[in-house]
C-alpha positions in Angstrom: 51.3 12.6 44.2 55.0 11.8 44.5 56.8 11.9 47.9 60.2 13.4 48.9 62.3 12.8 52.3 62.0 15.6 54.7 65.9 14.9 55.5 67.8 13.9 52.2 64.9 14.9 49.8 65.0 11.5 48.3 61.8 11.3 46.3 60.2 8.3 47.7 57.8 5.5 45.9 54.5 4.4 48.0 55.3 3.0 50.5 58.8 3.2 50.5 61.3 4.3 54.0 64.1 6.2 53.6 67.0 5.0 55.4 69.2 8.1 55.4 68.9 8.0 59.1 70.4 4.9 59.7 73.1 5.3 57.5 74.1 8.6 59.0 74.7 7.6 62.3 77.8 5.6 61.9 79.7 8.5 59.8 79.2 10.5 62.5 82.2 11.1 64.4 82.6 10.3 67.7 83.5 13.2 70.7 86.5 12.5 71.9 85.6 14.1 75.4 86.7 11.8 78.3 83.5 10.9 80.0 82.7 7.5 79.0 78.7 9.2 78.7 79.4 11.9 76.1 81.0 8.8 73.8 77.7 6.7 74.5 75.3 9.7 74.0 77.1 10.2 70.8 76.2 7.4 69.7 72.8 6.9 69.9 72.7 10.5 68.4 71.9 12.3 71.6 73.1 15.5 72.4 75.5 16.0 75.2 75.4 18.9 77.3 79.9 19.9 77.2 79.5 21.2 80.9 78.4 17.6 82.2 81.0 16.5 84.8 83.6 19.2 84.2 85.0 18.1 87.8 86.6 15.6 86.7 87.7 17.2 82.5 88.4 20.2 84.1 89.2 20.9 87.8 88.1 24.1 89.8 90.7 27.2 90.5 93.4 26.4 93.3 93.2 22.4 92.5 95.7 22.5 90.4 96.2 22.2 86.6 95.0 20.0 83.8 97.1 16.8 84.0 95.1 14.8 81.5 91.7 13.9 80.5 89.6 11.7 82.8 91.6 11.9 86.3 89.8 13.3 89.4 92.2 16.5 89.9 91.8 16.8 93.4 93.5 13.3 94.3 95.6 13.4 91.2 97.5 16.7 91.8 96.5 19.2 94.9 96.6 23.0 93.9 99.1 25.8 95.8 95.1 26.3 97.9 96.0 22.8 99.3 96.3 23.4 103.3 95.0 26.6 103.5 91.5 26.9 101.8 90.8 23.5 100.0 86.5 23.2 100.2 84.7 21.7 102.7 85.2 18.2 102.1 89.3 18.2 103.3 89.9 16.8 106.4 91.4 19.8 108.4 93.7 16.8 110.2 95.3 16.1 107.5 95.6 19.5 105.7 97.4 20.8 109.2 99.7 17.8 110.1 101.1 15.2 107.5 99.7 11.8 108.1 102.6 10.4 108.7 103.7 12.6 111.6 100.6 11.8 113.6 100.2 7.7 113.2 103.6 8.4 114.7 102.4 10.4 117.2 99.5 7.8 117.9 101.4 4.6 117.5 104.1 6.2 120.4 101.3 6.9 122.8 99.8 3.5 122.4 103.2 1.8 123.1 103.5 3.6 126.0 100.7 3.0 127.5 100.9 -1.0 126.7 104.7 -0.6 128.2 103.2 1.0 131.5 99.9 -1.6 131.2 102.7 -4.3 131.1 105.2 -3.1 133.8 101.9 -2.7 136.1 100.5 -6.2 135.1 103.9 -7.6 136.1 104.7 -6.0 139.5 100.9 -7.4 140.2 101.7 -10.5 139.3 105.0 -10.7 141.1 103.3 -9.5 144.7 100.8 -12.0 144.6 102.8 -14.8 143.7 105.4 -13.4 146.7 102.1 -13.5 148.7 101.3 -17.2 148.0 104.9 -18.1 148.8 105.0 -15.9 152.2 101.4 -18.4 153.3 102.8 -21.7 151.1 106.6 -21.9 151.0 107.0 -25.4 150.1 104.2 -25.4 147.7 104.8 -22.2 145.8 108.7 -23.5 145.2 107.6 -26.3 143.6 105.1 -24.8 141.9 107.2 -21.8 140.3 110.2 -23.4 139.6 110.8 -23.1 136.5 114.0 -23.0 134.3 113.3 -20.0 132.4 111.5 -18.0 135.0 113.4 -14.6 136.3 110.7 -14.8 139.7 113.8 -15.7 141.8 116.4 -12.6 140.4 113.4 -9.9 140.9 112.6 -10.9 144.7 116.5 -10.5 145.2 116.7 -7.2 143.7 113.4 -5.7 145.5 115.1 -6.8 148.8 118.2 -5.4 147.8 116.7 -2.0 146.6 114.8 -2.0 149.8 117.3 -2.9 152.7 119.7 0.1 150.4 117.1 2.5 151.2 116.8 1.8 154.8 120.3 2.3 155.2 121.1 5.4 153.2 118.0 7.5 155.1 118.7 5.8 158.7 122.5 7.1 158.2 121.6 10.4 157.1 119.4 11.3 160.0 121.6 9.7 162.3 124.7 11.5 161.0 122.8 14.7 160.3 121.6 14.5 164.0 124.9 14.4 165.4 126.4 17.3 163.4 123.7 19.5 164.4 124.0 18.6 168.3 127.5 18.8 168.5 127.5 21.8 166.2 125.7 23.3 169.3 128.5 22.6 171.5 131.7 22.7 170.1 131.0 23.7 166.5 130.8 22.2 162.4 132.3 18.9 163.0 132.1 17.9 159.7 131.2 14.2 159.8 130.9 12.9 157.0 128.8 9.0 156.8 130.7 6.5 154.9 128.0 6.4 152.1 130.1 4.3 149.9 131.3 1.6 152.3 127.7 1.2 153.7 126.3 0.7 149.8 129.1 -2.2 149.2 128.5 -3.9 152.4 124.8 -3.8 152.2 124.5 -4.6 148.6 126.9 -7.8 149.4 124.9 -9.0 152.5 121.9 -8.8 150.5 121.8 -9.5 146.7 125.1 -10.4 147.0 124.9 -13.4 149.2 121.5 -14.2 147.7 123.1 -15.0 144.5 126.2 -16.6 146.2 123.7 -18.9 148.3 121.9 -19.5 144.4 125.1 -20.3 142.8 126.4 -22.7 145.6 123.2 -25.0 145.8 123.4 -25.3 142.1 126.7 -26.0 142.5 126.0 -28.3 145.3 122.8 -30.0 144.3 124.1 -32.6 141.7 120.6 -32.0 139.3 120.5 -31.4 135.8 117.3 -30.6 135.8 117.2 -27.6 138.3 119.6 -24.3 136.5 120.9 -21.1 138.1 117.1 -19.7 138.0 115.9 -22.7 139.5 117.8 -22.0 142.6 116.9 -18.3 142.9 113.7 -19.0 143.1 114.4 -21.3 145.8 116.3 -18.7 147.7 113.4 -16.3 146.8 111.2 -18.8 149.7 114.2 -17.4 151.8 113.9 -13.4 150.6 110.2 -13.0 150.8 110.2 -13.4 154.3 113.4 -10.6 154.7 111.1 -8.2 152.6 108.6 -8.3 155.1 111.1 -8.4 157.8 113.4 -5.2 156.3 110.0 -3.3 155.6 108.2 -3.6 159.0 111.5 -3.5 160.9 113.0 -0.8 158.9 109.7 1.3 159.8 110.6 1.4 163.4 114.3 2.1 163.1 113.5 5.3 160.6 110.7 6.6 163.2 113.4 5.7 165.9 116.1 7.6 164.6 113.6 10.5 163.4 112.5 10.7 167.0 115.4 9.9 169.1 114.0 6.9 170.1 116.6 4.3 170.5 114.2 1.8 172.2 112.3 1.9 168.7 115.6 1.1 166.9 116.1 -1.7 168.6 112.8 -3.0 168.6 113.4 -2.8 164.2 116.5 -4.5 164.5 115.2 -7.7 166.3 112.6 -7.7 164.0 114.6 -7.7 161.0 117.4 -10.5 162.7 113.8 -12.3 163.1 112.9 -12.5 160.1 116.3 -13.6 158.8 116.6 -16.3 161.2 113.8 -18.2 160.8 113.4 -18.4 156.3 116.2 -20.4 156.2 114.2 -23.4 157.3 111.5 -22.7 154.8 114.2 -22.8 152.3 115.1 -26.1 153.2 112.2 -27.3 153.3 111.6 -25.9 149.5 114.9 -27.1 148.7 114.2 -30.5 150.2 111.0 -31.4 147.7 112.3 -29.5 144.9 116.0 -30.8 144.6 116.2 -34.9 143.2 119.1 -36.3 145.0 119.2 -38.6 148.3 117.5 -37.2 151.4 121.0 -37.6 153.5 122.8 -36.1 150.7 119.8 -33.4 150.2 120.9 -31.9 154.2 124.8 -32.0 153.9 124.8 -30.0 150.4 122.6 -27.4 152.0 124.7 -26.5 155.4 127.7 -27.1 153.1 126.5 -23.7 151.3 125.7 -21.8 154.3 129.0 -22.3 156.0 130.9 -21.2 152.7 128.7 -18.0 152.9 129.1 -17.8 156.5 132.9 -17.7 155.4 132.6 -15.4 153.2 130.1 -12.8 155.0 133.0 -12.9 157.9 135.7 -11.9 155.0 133.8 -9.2 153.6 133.2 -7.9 157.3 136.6 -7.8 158.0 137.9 -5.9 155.3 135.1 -3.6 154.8 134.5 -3.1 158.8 138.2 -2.0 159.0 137.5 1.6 157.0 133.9 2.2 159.1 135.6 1.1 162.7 138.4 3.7 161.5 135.6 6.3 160.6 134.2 6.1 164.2 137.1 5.8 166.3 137.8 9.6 164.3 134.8 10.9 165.2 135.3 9.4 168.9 138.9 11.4 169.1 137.8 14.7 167.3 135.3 14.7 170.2 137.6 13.7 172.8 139.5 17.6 171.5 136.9 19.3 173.1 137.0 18.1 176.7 
């Protein structure tokens, strides 16, 4: 009985295959779709369901449009929903406030905080190695001098700072005092305190000598080795016991002229002429094992620079004194009206 292909309707001989199958599959043409799986499943024959992976053929509504086969549309091209109703998996961060705007916003917070983290770390380290020098003059000068170290210039300007606030507040309740007793008596004197004579002079007696005093012992010392910063940090030895000096004595002449109490302002100012008699020897001392030169010629250069600032505070005194004596001797004669 003769036999036919169920496919082409070949008619077969016994035994025989037909190979219509094989032949066909290579004619047929391939699905141009843009899922790599359709083109595979098209080639072994299979058929492909045309709703696999539309998200990426075809995007949903509010993604945006069709930019091309094969491209995820919702990193390719955000819709008009984009920021207002995009599906679950959008980061509501970044759909609210651009990306940019808040790394900003971060990276500014953490520089501030490493800028306060810093400025604290530094005052810290400053107090304690002011501490050390207060118990070990001679051996924290030697061991902080150093030519690129700015140790020396901050002690100066912490005394400074502090010996300008003592003065400011112990004139203002002093003067404020007197124009409210003799406002009593004999009316609105108007005195006025001499605010801007008071900040030259005590800025000069302070940093100003400080740095005078660092400039002559460079000057002075004949070393190469030691620079300008050198010698501040060896009249720091010199300012850190005036800090504590200023502070504790200028405790007892604010309470003293809060109070009234003029045995309390006294007892401030012998403390603070106490503490600014005796440093000087530390600093020689400092100055002594720190400076390389000959140990007679090591004593001259240093009482060479305190005379020349002794020469110089009494200049500055003279011609700043002039305008404060005149201040007082008007306040003495406006009273002397009234009797």
């Amino acid at each position: 009985m003769a036999r036919f292909c169920t496919r082409c309707g070949k008619k077969l001989e016994d035994g025989e295959v037909c190979t219509c199958s094989q032949q066909s599959i290579p004619n047929q043409p391939l699905q141009t779709g843009s899922n790599p799986n359709q083109q595979a499943a098209a080639r072994m024959g299979q058929q492909t369901d045309p709703n696999v992976n539309q998200q990426y053929r075809q995007p949903g509504p509010g993604m945006g449009q069709q930019a091309g086969p094969g491209m995820n549309q919702q990193y390719r091209q955000p819709g008009p929903g984009m920021g207002q109703q995009a599906g679950p998996n959008v980061n509501q961060q970044y759909r609210q406030v651009p990306p940019n705007v808040s790394q900003y916003q971060s990276y500014q917070r953490r520089a501030a905080r490493m800028q306060g983290t810093d400025v604290k770390a530094e005052a810290k380290n400053i107090a304690a190695k002011a501490l050390f020098m207060f118990k070990k003059p001679v051996t924290g000068a030697r061991q902080f001098t150093n030519p690129g170290s700015i140790m020396g210039i901050e002690l100066i300007a912490v005394k400074a700072v502090l010996s300008l606030i003592l003065v400011i507040l112990t004139t203002a309740i002093l003067f404020g005092k007197v124009n409210k007793l003799a406002g009593g008596f004999l009316g609105d004197l108007g005195l006025k305190a001499p605010y801007f004579q008071l900040i030259v002079m005590t800025l000069f007696l302070t940093a100003g000598l400080d740095f005078l005093d660092a400039l002559l012992l460079k000057l002075l010392s004949g070393s190469r080795k030691l620079n300008y910063n050198c010698m501040t940090i060896n009249v720091s030895v010199r300012v850190v016991y005036e800090i504590f000096g200023t502070a504790i004595g200028g405790l007892f002449i604010l309470l003293g002229a809060a109070m009234e109490a003029v045995v309390m302002m006294v007892i401030g100012l012998f403390v603070i002429a106490g503490f600014s008699i005796i440093p000087p020897y530390a600093q020689f001392a400092a100055y002594y094992v720190v400076v390389d030169n000959t140990e007679n010629g090591k004593v001259f250069r240093y009482v060479l620079s305190k005379v020349i600032q002794a020469v110089a505070v009494f200049l500055l005194m003279a011609v700043l004194a002039n305008t404060v004596v005149q201040d007082v001797v008007n306040m003495i004669s406006s009273f002397g009206r009234y009797w």
